[in-house]
N, C-alpha and C positions, 0 to 999 in steps of 0.2 A: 496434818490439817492445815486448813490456810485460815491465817492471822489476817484479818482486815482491820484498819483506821477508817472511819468515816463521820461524817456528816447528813445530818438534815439540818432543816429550814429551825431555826432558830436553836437547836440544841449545840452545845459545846461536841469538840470531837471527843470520839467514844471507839471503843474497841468489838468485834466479834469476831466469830468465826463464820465461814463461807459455807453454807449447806445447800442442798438441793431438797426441793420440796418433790417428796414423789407425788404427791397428789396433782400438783398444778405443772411441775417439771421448770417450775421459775428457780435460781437462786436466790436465797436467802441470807441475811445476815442476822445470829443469834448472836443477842445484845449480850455483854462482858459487864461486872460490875468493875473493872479494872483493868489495868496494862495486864495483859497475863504475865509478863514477862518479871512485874513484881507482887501481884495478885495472884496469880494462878491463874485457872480458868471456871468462873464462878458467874452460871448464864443468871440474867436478870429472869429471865422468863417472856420478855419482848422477842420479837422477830421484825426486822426490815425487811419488804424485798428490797435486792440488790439496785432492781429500776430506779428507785425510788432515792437513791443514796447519793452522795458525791463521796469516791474517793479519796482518802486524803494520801499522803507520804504513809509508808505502813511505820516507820518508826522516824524519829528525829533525831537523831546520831547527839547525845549527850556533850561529847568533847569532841569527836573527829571520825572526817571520812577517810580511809586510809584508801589509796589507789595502787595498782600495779601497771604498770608499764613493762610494755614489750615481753608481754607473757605467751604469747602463742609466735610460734617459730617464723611462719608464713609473716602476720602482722611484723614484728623483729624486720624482716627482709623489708618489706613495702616500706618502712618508719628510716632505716638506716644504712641503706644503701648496701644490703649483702652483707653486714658485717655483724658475726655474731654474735646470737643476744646474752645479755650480761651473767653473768657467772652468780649471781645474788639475785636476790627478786629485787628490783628497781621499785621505790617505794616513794611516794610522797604524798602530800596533802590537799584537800579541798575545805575549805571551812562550812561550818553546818548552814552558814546561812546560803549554802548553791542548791538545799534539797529540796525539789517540788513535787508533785504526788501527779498520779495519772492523768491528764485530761490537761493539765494545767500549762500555760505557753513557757515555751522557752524565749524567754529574750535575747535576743541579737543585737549587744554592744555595738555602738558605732567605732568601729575599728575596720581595721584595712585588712583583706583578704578572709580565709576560707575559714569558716564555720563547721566543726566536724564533729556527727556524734560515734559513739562508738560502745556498741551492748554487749552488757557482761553480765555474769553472772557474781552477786556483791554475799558477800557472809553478813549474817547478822549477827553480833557477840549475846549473849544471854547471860555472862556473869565476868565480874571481876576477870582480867587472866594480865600475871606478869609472868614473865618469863617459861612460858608454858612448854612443857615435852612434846616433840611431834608426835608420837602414839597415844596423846593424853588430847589429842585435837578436837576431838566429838563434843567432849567434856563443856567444852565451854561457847557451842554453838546452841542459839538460841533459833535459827532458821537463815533461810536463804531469800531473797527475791532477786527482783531483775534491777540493774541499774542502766542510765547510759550517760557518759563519762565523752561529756560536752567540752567540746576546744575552742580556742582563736587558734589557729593551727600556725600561720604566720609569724600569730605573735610571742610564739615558746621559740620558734627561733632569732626572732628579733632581740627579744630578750634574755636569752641565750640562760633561762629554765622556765618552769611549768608555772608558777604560783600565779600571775594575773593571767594567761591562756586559760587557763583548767579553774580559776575561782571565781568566776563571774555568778553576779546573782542567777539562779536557775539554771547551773550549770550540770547541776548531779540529780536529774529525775531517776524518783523511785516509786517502785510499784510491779504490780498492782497491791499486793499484799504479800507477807510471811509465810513460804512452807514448811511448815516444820518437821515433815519428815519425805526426807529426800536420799536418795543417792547421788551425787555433784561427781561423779566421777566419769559419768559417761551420757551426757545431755547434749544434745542441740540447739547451736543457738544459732539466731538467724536476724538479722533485720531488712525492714524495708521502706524508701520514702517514697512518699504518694505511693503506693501500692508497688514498689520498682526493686524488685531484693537489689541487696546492696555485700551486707556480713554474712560470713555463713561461716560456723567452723562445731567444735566438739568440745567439751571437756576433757574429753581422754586426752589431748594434745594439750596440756597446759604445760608449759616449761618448768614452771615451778609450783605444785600440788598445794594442795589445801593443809595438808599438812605440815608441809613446809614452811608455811604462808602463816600460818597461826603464830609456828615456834618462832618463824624470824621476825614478825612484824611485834609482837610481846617482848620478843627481849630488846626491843628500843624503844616502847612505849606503851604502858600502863593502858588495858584497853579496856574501858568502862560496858557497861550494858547497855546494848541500844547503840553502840558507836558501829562502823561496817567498814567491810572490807569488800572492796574493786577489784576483781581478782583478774582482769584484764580480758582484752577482746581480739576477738579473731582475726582473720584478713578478710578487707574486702575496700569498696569504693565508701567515703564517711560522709564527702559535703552535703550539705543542706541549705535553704535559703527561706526568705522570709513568703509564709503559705503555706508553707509545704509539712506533711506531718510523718514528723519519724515513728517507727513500731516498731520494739525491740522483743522478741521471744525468745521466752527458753522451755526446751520441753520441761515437761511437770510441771511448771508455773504458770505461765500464759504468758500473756500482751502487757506490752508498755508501752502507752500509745502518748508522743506527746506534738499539739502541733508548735510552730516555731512564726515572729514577730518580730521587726525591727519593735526594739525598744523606746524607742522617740515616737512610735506607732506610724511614722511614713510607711509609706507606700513603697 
C-alpha cells in the first residue's frame, strides 16, 4: 500500500493511505489517526481527494539520512574515471534538515560550478535495527520511496569529501509517498529534466543489495524508525539549473517531481 504525508489549508500534517475511488476514478487519501509506522493503520473515516492535498516528505528521517555512493557499476565508471567500485558499500551522511517532499524547490546555493541530482531508490527503516543479519533484512523495513540525492558536484572535489556538496538545505527530496509492499530487486528507475531523460538503470544491477546495505549500514550505526537509506543511482547525464524541474521514477512507486531556484531567488 502507499503511505502518504500531507497537508491541507489550515490542518497540521497528517498521514493516509493512497486509494482509488472506483466510483469517480480520482485518487484518494484515507485519513490515519496516526504515523502508521507507530500507530498502525487506524482510518479516521475522512477521505481527501489527492487534488486537493499538498504533499508533504512521506517521512522525516528521526536521526539520519544514510546515502550510498557508487552503487551501480556504470555510475562507479562515469564518477571515477574506470576504476573499480569500492569493495564495501561507500556510505555517508545528509543531515535531516536536506529533506523536502514533492512539489517543493530545490535551492541552488551560491557556489561555483554543477548542480547534480541523482534518483534512487531510498529504504525506509520501520523499527529499531543494530547490527542486523543480512537474511533478517525484510524484518526491519518499514517501506521504500523515491529519493534524489542533490550535489554541488565541484564542491566534493574541491573539498576533497561529501558533507557540504551532498548537505545543503533541500538537498534529499523525497517522495511522493511509502510503498510498503514492494519487490526492490528488480525495478526501474529512470529520470528526467524538463521532460529530457537523463538516468536510467535497474535494481537488479546494484553493487551492493539491500541486504547487504541493512547488515553493513546497522552495524556502524543504530538506525531509528523513520531514518533512510539512499541506496544509490544509476548512470546517466545529473546537471540541472535554476527553472528547470527534475523527475525522478521508479517502477511501483511513481514520480518525484521537484523543480529547482537560485536561492538568493536571482534570476
Amino acid at each position: 500500500m502507499k503511505v502518504a504525508r500531507f497537508s491541507t489549508p489550515g490542518d497540521d500534517p497528517r498521514f493516509a493511505i493512497v486509494d482509488l475511488d472506483e466510483e469517480t476514478g480520482e485518487q484518494q487519501l484515507v485519513v490515519l489517526a496516526g504515523d502508521p509506522m507507530f500507530a498502525g493503520y487506524q482510518p479516521t473515516g475522512e477521505r481527501v481527494p489527492l487534488a486537493s492535498a499538498k504533499l508533504l516528505a512521506p517521512v522525516i528521517p528521526r536521526s539520519k539520512v544514510v546515502c550510498v555512493g557508487l552503487n551501480y557499476a556504470e555510475h562507479a565508471k562515469d564518477m571515477a574515471a574506470n576504476v573499480d567500485a569500492p569493495a564495501n558499500p561507500l556510505i555517508f551522511l545528509k543531515p535531516n534538515t536536506a529533506v523536502v517532499g514533492p512539489g517543493d524547490f530545490i535551492q541552488i546555493p551560491p557556489v561555483e560550478g554543477r548542480i547534480t541530482h541523482e534518483s534512487e531508490l531510498v529504504i525506509v527503516i520501520g523499527k529499531i535495527a543494530k547490527q542486523v543479519p543480512a537474511e533478517r533484512w525484510a524484518d526491519y523495513i518499514f517501506g521504500y520511496t523515491i529519493g534524489n540525492d542533490v550535489s554541488a558536484r565541484d564542491q566534493m572535489f574541491a573539498d576533497g569529501q561529501w558533507a557540504r556538496a551532498k548537505g545543503y538545505d533541500t538537498f534529499a527530496p523525497l517522495g511522493p509517498w511509502i510503498e510498503t509492499e514492494l519487490d526492490p530487486s528488480n525495478l526501474e528507475i529512470s529520470s528526467t529534466v524538463d521532460g529530457e531523460p537523463r538516468r536510467h538503470g535497474n535494481t537488479k544491477d546494484l553493487i551492493h543489495g539491500i541486504p547487504e546495505l541493512i547488515a553493513y549500514v546497522s552495524d556502524v550505526w543504530t538506525m531509528l524508525p523513520g531514518d533512510v537509506i539512499f541506496t544509490g543511482t544509476p548512470s546517466g547525464l545529473g546537471g540541472f539549473v535554476h527553472g528547470q524541474t527534475i523527475e525522478c521514477t521508479i517502477e511501483g512507486i511513481g514520480t518525484l517531481s521537484n523543480p529547482a531556484r537560485h536561492r538568493d531567488g536571482a534570476e
